[in-house]
C-alpha positions in Angstrom: 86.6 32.6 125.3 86.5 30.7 122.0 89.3 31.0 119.7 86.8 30.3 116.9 86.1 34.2 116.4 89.8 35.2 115.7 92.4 34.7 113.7 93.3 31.6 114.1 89.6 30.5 112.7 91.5 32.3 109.1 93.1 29.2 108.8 96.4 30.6 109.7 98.4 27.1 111.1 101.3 26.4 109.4 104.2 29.1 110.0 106.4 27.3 107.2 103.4 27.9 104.6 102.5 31.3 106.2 105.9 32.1 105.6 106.0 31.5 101.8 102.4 33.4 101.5 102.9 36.4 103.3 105.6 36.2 105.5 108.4 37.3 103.1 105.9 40.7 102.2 104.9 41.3 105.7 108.8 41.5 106.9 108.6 44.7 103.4 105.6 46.3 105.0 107.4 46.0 108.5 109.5 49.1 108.7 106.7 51.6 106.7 104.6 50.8 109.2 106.8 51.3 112.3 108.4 54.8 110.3 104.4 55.9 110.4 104.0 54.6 113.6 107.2 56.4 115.1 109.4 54.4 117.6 111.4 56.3 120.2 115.3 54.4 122.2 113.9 52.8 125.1 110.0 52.5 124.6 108.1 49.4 125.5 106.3 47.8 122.6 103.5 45.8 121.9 103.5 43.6 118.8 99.6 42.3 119.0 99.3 39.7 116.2 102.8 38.9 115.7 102.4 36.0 113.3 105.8 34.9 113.0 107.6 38.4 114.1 108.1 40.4 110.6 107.2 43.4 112.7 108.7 42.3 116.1 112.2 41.7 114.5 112.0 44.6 112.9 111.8 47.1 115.6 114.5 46.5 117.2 116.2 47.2 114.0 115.0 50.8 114.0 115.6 52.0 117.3 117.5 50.9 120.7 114.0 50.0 122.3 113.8 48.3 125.9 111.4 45.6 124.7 109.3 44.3 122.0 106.6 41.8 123.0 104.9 39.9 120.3 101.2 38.3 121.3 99.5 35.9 118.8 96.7 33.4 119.3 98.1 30.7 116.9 100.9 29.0 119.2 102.6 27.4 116.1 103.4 31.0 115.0 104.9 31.9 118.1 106.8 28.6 118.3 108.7 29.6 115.1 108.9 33.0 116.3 110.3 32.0 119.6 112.4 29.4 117.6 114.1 32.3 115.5 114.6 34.8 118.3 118.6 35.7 119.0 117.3 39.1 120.9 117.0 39.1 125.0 115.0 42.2 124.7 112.3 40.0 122.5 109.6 37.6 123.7 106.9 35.8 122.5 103.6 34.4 123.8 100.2 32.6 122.8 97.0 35.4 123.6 93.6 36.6 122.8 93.8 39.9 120.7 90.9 40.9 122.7 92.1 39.9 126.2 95.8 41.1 126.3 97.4 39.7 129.4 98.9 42.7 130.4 98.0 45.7 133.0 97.2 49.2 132.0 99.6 51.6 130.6 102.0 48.2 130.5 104.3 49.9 126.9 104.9 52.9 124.9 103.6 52.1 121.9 101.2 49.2 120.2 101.3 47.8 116.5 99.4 45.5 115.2 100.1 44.6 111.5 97.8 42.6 109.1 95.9 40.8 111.7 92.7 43.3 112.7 90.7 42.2 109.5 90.6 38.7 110.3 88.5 39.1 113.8 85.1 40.1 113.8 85.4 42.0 116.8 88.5 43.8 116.2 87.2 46.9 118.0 87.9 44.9 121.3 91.1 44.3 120.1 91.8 47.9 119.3 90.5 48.7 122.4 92.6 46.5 124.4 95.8 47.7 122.7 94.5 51.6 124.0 94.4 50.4 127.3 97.7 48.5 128.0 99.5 52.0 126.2 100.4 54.5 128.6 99.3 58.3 128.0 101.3 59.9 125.8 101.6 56.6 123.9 100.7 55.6 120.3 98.5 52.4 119.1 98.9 51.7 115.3 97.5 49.2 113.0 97.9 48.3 109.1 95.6 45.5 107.2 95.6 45.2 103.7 93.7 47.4 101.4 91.8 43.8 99.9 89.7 45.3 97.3 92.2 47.5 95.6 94.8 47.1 96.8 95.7 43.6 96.6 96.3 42.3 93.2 97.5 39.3 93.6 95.2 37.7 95.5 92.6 39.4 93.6 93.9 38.0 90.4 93.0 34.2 92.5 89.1 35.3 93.6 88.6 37.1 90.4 88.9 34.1 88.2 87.8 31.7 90.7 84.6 33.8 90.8 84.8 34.1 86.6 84.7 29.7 86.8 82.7 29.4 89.5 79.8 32.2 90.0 78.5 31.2 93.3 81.8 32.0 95.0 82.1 34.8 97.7 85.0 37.2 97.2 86.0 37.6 100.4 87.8 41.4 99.4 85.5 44.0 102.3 87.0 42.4 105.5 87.1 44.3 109.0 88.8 47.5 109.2 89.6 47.6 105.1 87.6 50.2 103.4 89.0 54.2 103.4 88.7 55.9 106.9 87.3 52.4 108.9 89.8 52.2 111.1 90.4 56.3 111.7 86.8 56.2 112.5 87.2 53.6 115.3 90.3 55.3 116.4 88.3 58.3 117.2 85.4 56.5 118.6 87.4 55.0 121.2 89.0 58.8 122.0 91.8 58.6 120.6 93.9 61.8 119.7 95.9 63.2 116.7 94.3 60.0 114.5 95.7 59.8 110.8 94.8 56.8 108.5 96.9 56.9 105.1 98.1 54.0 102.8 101.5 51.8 102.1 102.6 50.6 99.6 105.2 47.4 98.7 106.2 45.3 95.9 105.8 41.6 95.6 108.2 40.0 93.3 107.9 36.8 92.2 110.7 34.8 90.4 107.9 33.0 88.2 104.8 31.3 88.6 105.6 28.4 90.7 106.9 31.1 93.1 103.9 32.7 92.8 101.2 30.0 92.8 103.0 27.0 94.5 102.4 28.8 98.5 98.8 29.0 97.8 98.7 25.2 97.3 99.6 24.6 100.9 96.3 25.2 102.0 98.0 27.9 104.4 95.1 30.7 104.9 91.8 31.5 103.3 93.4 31.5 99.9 94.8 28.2 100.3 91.7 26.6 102.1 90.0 27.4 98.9 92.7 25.9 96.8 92.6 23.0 99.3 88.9 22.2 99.0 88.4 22.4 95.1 88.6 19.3 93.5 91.3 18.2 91.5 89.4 18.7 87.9 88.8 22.6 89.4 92.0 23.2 90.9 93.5 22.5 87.4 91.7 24.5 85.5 92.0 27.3 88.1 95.7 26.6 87.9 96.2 27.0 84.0 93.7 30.0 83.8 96.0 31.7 86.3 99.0 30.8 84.8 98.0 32.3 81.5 97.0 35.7 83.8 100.5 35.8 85.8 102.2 35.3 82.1 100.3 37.8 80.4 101.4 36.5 77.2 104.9 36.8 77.9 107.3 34.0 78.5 107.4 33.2 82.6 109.7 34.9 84.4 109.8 37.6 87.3 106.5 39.6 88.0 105.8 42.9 90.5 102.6 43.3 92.0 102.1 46.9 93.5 100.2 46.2 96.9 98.5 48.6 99.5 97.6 48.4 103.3 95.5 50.9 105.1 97.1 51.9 108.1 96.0 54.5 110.8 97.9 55.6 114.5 96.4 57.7 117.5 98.0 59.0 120.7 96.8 58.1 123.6 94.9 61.1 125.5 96.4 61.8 128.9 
């Protein structure tokens, strides 16, 4: 099967970079979604799109679980995963969201944390993820809420789009918009299904910490940063520098953001 209609086609390579981008606020959202989620001493758990573990390393941290197992299709990510592991009760490996390697009924629970929105198909994914949980057990997902909920990229596209009309705002991605993913969570029979919103800071020490990850070309942001040219990126640069400062010397900034997140049991 292609890897070109997954993640790893969102120009997600570079676990260093991912880090810096959304690493550090994925490892905040972690434990909000895992508390809505609910983890139980001694369940199995499936991390599906563990990037570079913010959820994986955090569920041990919650409760005495018998194992986490973190799947992601981008093998650099699990290389620095694996690379950073200290727990026998993790492991990490490179596959498919929408072919898990596993047998039926295979853990307890499933998360899968800001990773549906980025493949096309993520009902397979969700579906797979139903499958390898038991009955009884719970499959739980967050992605980001991109077009409200998501200032700081939006603050990016927005003037990018304001300098450049013909650009795409790429803000209505899979799963994203109110009650998409309850409504696939029932489709595919789950029970008890409850889609609800999280919220986290991101705090920034000043603009370089705030606009220097983007220019790693790490992710859809930062393929767009990558491909302008050097005239555009410049004036993309100042124009958001005058936006993060808001008229105020630079300094440290908060931007409230949002991820949808849903969980069903399931049925026995």
């Amino acid at each position: 099967m292609p890897d070109s209609n997954t993640a790893a086609a969102a120009s997600f390579q570079n676990a260093e970079a991912y880090e810096q981008v959304m690493g550090r606020w994925s490892r905040r959202l972690a434990p909000l979604l895992i508390q809505f989620g609910g983890v139980s001493d001694g369940d199995r758990v499936l991390d599906l799109g563990c990037g570079t573990g913010s959820l994986t390393f955090t569920l041990p941290e919650i409760a005495n679980v018998a194992s986490v197992t973190g799947i992601d299709l981008t093998e650099s990510f699990v290389e620095f995963a694996r690379a950073h592991n200290t727990d026998p009760r993790i492991s990490f490996q490179s596959a498919d969201a929408r072919v898990i390697p596993f047998e039926d009924n295979s853990f307890d629970r499933a998360f899968s944390m800001l990773v549906l929105q980025f493949i096309p198909d993520a009902q397979r994914a969700v579906a797979e993820m139903r499958r390898v949980v038991r009955p009884g057990g719970t499959v739980t997902a967050a992605v980001w809420d991109d077009y409200s909920g998501l200032p700081f990229l939006r603050l990016i596209w927005e003037i990018a789009a304001v300098l450049d009309p013909s650009i795409v705002r790429p803000v209505f991605r899979p799963m994203s918009r109110p009650n998409e993913m309850a409504t696939l969570w029932n489709e595919l029979g789950l029970l008890d299904v409850e889609q609800t919103s999280l919220l986290i800071r991101m705090e920034f020490s000043c603009f370089d910490d705030y606009w220097l990850p983007f220019t790693r070309g790490e992710g859809p942001p930062g393929q767009f940063v990558a491909g302008l040219s050097d005239a555009a990126r410049s004036t993309l640069t100042e124009h958001l520098r005058r936006a993060y400062l808001a008229n105020l010397p630079d300094g440290p900034r908060s931007f409230a953001c949002v991820a949808w997140a849903c969980r069903g049991t399931v049925p026995s």
